[in-house]
C-alpha positions as CSV (number, residue, x, y, z in Angstrom):
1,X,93.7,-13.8,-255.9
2,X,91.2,-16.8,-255.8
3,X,89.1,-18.3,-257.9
4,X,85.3,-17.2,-258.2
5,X,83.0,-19.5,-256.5
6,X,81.0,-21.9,-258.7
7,X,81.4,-24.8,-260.9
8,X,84.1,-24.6,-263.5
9,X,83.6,-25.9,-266.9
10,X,85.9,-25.6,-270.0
11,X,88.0,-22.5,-268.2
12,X,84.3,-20.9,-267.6
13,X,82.9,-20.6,-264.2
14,X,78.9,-21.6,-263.9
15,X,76.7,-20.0,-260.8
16,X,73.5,-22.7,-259.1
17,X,70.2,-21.3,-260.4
18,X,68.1,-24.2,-259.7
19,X,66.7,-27.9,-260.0
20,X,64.4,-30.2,-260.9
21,X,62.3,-32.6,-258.6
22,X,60.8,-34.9,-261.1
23,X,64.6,-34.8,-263.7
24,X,67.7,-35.1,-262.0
25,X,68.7,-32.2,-263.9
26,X,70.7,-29.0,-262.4
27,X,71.0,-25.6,-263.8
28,X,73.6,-23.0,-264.3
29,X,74.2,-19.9,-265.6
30,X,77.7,-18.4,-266.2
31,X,78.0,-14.5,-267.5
32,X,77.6,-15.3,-271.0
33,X,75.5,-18.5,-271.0
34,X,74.9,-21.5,-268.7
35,X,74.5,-24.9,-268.3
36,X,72.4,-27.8,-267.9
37,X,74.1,-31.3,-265.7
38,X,72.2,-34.5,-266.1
39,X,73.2,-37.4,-263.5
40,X,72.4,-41.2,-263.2
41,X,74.0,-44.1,-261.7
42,X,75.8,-44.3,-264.3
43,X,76.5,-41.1,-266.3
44,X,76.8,-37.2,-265.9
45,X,75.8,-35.2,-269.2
46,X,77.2,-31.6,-269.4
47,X,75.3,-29.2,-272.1
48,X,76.6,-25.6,-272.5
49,X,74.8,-22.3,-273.8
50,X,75.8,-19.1,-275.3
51,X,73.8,-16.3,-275.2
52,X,74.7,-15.1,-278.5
53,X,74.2,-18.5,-280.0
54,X,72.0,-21.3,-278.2
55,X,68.8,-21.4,-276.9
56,X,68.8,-22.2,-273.1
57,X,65.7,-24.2,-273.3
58,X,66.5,-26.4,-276.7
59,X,69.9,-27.5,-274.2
60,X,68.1,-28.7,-271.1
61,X,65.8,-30.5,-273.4
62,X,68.7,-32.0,-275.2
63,X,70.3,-32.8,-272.3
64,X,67.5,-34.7,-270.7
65,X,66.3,-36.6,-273.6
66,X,70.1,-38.0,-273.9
67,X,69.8,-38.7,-269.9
């Protein structure tokens, strides 16, 4: 059987939702969480979410203030 399509993180598999124009920022979302990916010239900065025990929106802006 293959693999679900998305981007694989950790064992976890993460769905596109959307991006940002002004942040080079994407955004995920797996069944129980998501993500947020920073990129630069010279870095990429994965954060991950739970549901059950993050806040999606304190992770983006974690992520992006480390970017």
């Amino acid at each position: 059987m293959p693999s679900p399509p998305g981007i694989w993180i950790n064992g976890v598999v993460y769905r596109f939702i959307t991006n940002r124009e002004d942040v080079p920022s994407i955004y995920l979302k797996s069944e129980n969480g998501g993500a947020c990916v920073f990129t630069s010239n010279k870095l990429v900065i994965i954060g991950v979410w739970n549901k059950d025990k993050s806040n999606p929106g304190k992770c983006n802006e974690a992520v992006e203030k480390l970017g």
